[in-house]
C-alpha positions in Angstrom: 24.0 -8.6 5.4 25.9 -10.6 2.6 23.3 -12.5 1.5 20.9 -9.4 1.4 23.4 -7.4 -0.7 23.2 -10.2 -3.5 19.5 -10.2 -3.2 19.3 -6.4 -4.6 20.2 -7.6 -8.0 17.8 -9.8 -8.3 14.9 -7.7 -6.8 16.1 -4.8 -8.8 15.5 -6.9 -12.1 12.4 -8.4 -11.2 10.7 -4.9 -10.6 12.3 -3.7 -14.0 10.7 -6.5 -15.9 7.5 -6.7 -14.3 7.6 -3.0 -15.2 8.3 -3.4 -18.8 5.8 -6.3 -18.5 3.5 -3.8 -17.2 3.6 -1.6 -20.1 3.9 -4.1 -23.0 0.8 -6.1 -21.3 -3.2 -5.5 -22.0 -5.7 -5.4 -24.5 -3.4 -3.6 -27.1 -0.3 -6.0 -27.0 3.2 -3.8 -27.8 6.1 -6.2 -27.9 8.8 -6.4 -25.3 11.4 -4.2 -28.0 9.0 -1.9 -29.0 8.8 -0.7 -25.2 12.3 -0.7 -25.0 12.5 1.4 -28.0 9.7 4.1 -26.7 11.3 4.3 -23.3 15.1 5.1 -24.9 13.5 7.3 -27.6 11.7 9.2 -25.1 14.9 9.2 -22.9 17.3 10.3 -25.8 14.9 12.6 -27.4 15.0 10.5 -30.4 12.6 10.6 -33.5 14.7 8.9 -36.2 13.9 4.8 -37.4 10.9 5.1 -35.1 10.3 1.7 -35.5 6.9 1.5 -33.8 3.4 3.3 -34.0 1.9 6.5 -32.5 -0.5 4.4 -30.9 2.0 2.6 -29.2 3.9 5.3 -28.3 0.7 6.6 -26.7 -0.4 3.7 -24.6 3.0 3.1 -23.7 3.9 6.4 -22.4 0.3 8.4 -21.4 -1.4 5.4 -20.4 0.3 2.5 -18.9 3.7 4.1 -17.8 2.0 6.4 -15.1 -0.5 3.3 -14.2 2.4 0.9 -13.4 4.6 3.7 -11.9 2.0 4.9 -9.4 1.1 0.9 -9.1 4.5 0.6 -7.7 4.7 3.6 -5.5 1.6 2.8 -4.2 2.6 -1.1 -3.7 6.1 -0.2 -1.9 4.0 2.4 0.6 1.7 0.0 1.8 4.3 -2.4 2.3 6.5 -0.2 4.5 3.4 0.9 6.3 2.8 -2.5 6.9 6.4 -3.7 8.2 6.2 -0.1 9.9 3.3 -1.4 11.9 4.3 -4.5 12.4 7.5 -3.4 14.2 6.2 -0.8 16.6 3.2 -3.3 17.5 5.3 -6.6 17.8 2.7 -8.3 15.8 2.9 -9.9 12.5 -0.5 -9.8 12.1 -1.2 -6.0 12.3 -1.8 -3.8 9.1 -3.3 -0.9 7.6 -6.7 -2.6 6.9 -6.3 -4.5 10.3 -5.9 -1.4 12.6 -8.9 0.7 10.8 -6.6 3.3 9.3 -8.0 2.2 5.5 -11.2 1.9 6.5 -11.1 5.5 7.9 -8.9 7.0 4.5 -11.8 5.2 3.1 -14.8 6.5 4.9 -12.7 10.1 4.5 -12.9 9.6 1.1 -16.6 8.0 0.3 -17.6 12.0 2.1 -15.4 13.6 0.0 -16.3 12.4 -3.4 -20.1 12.7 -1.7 -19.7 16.3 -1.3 -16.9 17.5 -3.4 -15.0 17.0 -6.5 -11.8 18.2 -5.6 -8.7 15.4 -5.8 -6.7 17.5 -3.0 -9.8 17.5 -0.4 -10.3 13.3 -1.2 -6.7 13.7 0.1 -7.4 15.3 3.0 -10.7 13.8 4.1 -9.1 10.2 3.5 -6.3 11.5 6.2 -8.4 13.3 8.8 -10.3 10.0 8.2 -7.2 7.2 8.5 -5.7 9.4 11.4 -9.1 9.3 13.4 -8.9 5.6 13.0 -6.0 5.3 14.8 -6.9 7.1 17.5 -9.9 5.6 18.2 -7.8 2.4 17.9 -5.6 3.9 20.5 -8.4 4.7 22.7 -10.2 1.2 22.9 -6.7 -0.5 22.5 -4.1 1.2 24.8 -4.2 0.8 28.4 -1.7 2.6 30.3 0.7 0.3 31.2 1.2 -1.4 28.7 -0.6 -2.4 24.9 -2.3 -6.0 24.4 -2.1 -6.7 21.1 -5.2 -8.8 21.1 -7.1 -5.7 22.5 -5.4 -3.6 19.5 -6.5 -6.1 16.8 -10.2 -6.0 18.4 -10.6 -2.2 18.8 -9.2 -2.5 14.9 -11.9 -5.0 14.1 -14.5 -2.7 15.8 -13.5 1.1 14.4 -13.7 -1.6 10.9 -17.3 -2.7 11.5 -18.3 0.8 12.7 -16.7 2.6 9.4 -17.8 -0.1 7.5 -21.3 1.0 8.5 -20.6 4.6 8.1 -19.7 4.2 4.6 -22.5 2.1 3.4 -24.6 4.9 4.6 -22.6 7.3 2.8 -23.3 5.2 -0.8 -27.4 4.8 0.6 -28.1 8.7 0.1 -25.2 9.1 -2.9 -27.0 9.9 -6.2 -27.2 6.8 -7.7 -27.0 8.4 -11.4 -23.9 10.1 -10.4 -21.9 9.6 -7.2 -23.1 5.9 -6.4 -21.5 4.5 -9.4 -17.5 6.6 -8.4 -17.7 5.9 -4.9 -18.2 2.1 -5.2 -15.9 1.5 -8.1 -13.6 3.5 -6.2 -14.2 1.5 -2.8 -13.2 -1.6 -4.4 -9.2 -0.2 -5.6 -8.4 0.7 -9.5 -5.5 2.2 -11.2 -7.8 2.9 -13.8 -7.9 6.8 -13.6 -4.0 7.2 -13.3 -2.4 9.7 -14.7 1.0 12.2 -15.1 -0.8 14.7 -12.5 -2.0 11.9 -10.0 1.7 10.3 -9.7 3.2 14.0 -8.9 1.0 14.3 -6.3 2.0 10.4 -5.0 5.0 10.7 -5.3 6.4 13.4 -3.0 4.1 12.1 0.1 4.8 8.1 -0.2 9.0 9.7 -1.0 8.7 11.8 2.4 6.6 9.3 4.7 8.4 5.9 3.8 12.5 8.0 4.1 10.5 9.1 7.6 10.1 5.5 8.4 13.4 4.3 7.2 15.5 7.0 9.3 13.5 5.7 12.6 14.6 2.2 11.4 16.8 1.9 15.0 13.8 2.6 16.8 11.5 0.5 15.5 14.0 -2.0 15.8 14.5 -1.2 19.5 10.9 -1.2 20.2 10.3 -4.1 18.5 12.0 -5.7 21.6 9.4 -4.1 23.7 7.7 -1.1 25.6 10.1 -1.5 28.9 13.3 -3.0 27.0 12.8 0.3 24.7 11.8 2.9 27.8 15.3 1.3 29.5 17.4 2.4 26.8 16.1 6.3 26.7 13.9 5.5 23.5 10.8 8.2 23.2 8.5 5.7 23.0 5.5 7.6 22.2 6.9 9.8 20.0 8.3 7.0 17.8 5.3 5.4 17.4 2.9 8.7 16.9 5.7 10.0 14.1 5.4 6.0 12.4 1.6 6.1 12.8 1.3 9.6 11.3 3.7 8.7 8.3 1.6 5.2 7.9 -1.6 6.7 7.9 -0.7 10.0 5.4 1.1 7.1 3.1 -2.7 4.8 3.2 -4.4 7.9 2.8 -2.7 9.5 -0.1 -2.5 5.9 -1.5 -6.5 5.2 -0.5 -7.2 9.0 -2.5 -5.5 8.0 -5.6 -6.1 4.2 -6.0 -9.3 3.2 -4.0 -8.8 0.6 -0.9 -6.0 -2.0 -1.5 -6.4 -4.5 1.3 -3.8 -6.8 2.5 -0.8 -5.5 0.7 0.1 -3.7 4.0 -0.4 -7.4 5.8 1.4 -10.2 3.5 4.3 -8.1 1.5 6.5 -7.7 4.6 6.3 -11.6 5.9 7.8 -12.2 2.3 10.2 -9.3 2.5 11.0 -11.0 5.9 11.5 -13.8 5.0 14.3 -12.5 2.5 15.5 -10.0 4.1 15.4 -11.1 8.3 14.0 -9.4 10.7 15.9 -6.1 11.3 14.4 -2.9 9.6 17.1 -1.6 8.4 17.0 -4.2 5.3 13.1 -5.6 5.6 11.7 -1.6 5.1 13.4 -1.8 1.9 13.1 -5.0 0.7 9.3 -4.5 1.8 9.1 -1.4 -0.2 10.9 -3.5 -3.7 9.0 -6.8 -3.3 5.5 -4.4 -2.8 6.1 -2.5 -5.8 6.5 -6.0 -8.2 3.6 -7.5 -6.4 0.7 -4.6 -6.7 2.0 -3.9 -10.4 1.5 -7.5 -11.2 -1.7 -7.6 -9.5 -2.9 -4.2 -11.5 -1.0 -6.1 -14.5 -3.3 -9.4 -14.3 -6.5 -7.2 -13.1 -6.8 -5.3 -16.3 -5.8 -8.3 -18.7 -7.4 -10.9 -17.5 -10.6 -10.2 -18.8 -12.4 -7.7 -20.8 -13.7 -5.9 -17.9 -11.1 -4.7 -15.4 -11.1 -6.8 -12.5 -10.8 -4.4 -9.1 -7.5 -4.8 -7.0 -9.3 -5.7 -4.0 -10.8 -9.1 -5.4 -7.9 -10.3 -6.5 -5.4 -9.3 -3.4 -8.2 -10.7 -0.8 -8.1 -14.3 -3.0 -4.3 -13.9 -2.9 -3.7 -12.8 1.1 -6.9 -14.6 2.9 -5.5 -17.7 2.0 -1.5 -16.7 2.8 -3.3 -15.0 6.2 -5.2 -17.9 7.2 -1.6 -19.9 6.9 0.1 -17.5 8.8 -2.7 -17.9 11.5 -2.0 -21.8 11.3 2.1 -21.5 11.5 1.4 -19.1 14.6 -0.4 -21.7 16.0 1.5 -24.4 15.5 4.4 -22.3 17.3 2.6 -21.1 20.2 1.3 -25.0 20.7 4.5 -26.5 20.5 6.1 -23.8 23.0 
C-alpha cells in the first residue's frame, strides 16, 4: 500500500503535464507559460499584463481544453471498464471491444446517426446497443454451472463478426453525400467535434458508473477468486456482475456516442495499471482510471499533430495494443507451459 501511496505523486504529475502538453501542442504552437498564464487568468478572473494573444486564449480554452479533458475522461472510463471486466471474468484478456459491448455502442450508434441527428438518442441507441451485446454474450457464453472463459471470449468474437456485419450494412444504404462520410469518420474514434456541451454530458455518466465500480471494489475482488469461493462467502454473484456490466457498458456507450470506437484502451491500460499498482481493485481501479487518462490524451495529443490531417484514435491505439496484446498472449503462454 506504501509503495502505491508514493506512486500518486508521480501519476498525478504526469496527467497534469500531459495535459498542459495537450493544450500547448498542435498546429498553432502556444508555449508551455502562456498556458499557464490562460489557465490562472481564467481561474483568477484576470485581464491585466495579458501577456498572450486572443487567439491563444481561444484555442487554449474553447478548443483544446474541452478536447483533452473529455480525452481523459473518456481514457480513465475505458480503463476502469476494462479492469472492471477483467476482475469479474478472471481473465486478463477480456475487454470492452473483446466481449462485443463496443461493437454493439457502435452498431447503436451507426443507426442513430442513420436515422437521427439527435446527440442524446446516439446515447441511447449506443447503450441499448452495448447492453444487447452483453447479453447475447451471456447467452452463447454462460452455462449454468459455471462460465468458461474461452466460451465467453468466442461468443465475444462472434456477436463482433455478426455487428461487424450489421454495421457495414448500415454505411451500404447511408447517403453517401451526407451520412456515409459522419458515420465512418466517426467509426474509426475522434476527439475532433469536442466541445463544453459534450464534456457535461460525459462527465456525470463516466463520474456515476466508474464511483459504481469502485464501491463494488470488495466484490470484484472476491469474485475474482471465483464463482464458488465468492457464492461460499454470501457474495450476490449475479447481481455484482449485472450492476459491473451495466456500469461498463453505459460508461463504453456514452464514451462510443461522444468519441467514436476506441479499441484496446479497455484491454492494455489495466495490465500497466497492474503492474503498478497489484492486483487488488481497490488501488488498480484507480490507478487504471489515472494511467488511462495520460495515455488516451497522449494518443489524441500525437493523432492531431502528427500530421496535417488528423490521424483517427483507432489506428494509432490498434499499432500500439496489437503488438503489447500479442505479448501478453506470449507471456500467458510461457506460464501456462512451464506450469
Amino acid at each position: 500500500m506504501n509503495s502505491v501511496k508514493g506512486l500518486w505523486p508521480g501519476l498525478i504529475s504526469l496527467l497534469l503535464l500531459t495535459l498542459l502538453w495537450a493544450l500547448g501542442t498542435g498546429r498553432y504552437p502556444v508555449s508551455f507559460a502562456a498556458v499557464l498564464q490562460i489557465l490562472a487568468d481564467t481561474l483568477t478572473g484576470n485581464t491585466d499584463e495579458i501577456m498572450y494573444s486572443r487567439s491563444a486564449q481561444n484555442v487554449v480554452l474553447y478548443v483544446r481544453l474541452p478536447r483533452a479533458l473529455i480525452a481523459g475522461l473518456a481514457g480513465a472510463g475505458l480503463a476502469v471498464s476494462g479492469a472492471a471486466l477483467q476482475g469479474i471474468f478472471r481473465n486478463p484478456l477480456v475487454g470492452p471491444q473483446i466481449i462485443g459491448v463496443s461493437s454493439g455502442a457502435a452498431l447503436g450508434g451507426a443507426l442513430a446517426i442513420l436515422l437521427f441527428s439527435s446527440l442524446l438518442l446516439t446515447i441511447s441507441f449506443a447503450f441499448i446497443g452495448g447492453l444487447l451485446a452483453i447479453m447475447l454474450v451471456f447467452l452463447l457464453g454462460l452455462k449454468r454451472h459455471g462460465s468458461p472463459l474461452l466460451m465467453l471470449i468466442l461468443a465475444g468474437v462472434i456477436i463482433n463478426a455478426f455487428f461487424a456485419a450489421l454495421i457495414s450494412l448500415i454505411t451500404y444504404f447511408a447517403d453517401p453525400n451526407n451520412t456515409l462520410q459522419s458515420i465512418v469518420f466517426w467509426l474509426m474514434g475522434s476527439f475532433a467535434s469536442a466541445s463544453w456541451p459534450k464534456l457535461w454530458l460525459l462527465l456525470p455518466v463516466v463520474t456515476i458508473t466508474t464511483s459504481i465500480i469502485f464501491a463494488l471494489r470488495f466484490r470484484i475482488n472476491v469474485l475474482s477468486l471465483g464463482e464458488e469461493n465468492a457464492l461460499a462467502l454470501g457474495l450476490p454473484v449475479n447481481t455484482t456482475r449485472w450492476v459491473t456490466l451495466l456500469c461498463v457498458t453505459l460508461t463504453v456507450s456514452a464514451t462510443v456516442a461522444i468519441s467514436g470506437t476506441i479499441g484496446w484502451v479497455g484491454l492494455i491500460v489495466p495490465h500497466v495499471a497492474r503492474l503498478l499498482a497489484g492486483h487488488d481493485h481497490r488501488r488498480l481501479l484507480p490507478v487504471s482510471a489515472a494511467t488511462g487518462a495520460v495515455y488516451l490524451m497522449a494518443v489524441d495529443t500525437i493523432a492531431r499533430s502528427i500530421s496535417n490531417a488528423e490521424i483517427p484514435l483507432s489506428v494509432i491505439t490498434a499499432l500500439i495494443g496489437a503488438p503489447v496484446f500479442a505479448l501478453l498472449l506470449h507471456l500467458l503462454n510461457r506460464k501456462v507451459d512451464d506450469l
